[in-house]
N, C-alpha and C positions, 0 to 999 in steps of 0.2 A: 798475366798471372799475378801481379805484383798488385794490380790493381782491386783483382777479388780476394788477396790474403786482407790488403787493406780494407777492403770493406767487412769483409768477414771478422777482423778483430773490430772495429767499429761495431757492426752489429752484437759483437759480443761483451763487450766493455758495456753499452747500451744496455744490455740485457742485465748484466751485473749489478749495474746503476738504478736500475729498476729494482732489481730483486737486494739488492743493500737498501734502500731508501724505506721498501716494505719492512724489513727484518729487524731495524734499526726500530720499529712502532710497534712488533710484537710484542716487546716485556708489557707494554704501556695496554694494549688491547687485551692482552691474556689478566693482568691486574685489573683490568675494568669487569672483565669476565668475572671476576672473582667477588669483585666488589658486589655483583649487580646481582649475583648466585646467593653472598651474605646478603642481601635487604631483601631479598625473596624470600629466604628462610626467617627475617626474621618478622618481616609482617607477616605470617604464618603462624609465628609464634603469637605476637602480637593480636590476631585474629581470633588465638585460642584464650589470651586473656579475658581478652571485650569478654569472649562469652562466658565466662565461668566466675565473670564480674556481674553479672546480668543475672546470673542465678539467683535465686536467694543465699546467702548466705551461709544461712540458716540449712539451706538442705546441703550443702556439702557436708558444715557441721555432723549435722544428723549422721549422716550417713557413716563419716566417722565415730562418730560416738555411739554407733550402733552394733559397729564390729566390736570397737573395746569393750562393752557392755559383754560380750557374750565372752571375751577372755575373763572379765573380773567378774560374771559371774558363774564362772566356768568351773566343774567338779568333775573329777576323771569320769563319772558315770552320768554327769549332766548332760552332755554332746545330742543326747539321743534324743532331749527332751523339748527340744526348740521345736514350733509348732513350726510343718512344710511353710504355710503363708507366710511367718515372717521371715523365714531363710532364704524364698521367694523374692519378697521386696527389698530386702540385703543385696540378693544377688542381683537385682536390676540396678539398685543403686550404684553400684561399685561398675554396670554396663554402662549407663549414662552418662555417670562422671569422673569415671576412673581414667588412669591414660591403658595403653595397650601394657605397657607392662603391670595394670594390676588389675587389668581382664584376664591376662595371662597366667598372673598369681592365683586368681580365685580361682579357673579352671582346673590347677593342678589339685588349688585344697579340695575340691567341689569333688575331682574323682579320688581323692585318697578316702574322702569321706564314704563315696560310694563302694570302697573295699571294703569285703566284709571282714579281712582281717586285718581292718588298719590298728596302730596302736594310737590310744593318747595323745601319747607324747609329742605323737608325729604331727597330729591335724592340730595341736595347740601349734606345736611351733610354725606348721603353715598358717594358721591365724594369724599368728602375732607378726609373721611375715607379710601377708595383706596387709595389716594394720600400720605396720612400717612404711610399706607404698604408696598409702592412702594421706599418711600423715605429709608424705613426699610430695604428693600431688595436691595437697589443698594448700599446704603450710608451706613449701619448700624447706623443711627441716627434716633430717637425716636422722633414725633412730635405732637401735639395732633391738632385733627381737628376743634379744637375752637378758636387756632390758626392761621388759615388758613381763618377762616370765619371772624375775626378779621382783618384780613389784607385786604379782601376785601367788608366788609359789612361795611360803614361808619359810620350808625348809630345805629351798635350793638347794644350798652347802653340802645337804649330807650326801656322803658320799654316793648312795643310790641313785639318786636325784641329777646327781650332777653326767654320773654314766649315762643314766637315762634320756638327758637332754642334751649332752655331747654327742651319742651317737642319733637323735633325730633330727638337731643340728647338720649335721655329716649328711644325715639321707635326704634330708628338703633343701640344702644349701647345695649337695650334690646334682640334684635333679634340677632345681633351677639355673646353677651354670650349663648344665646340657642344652637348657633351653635359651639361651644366651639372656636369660634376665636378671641376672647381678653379676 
């Protein structure tokens, strides 16, 4: 009997030894995991550069400076006047070269626009909120769209003005956290 306790703690010290010897290289494999999960995301990332380095330039540009065009030359009763074609090739641009959240941005503007009781207010400030995202995605710089309505609303300040675009603020900033994109 004495003989099989003995081997049996043998075999078990053995098995310890084995399983300490693995456990002791865990942190070391679980960090390699980590490391190898980072250089995957970010040739991926990388991947997406190449390509948007490859474009022309010029048509990111465009594409940005096609949205802003339609803020600054934007009149509460202008909205309607934008021929379907070029809204069209607006909206593929921003499919092409936009990231997912400013396919997702333009979706939202695209059906407030298709409300027939949207206000103003609202589909400027979901513009200028594209416009923010687009700026985000070609330039990596950070813009806010109050900013943007500021440079073309002259008489932001007054007090009308300001109601007006704190609560469409409130309703497109609300809607867009629902959809987890800001």
């Amino acid at each position: 009997m004495n003989i099989f306790v003995n081997g049996l703690l043998v075999l078990i010290l053995g098995g310890i030894t084995i399983v300490g010897y693995f456990l002791k290289d865990l942190p070391k494999l679980i960090r390699g995991l980590r490391i190898e999960e980072s250089r995957k995301n970010s040739e991926k990332e990388i991947q997406r550069e190449i390509f948007f380095r490859q474009l022309k330039g010029s048509e990111l540009a465009n594409t940005l400076e096609d949205w802003s065009d339609i803020i600054m030359s934007l009149e509460k009763s202008d909205k309607k006047n934008y021929k379907p074609e070029k809204m069209m090739s607006l909206q593929k641009k921003v499919l092409l070269y936009g990231s997912d959240r400013s396919v997702k941005i333009l979706s939202e503007t695209m059906q407030n626009f298709y409300n027939p009781n949207e206000n103003s207010f609202i589909a400027m400030y979901y513009i200028c909120r594209l416009i923010c995202s687009l700026k985000l995605d070609f330039t990596g710089y950070e813009i806010l769209p109050v900013d943007i309505i500021k440079i073309k609303i002259t008489d932001y300040n007054s007090k009308e003005n300001i109601e007006k675009f704190t609560e469409a603020q409130d309703i497109v900033e609300g809607r867009l956290k629902e959809l987890g994109l800001i």
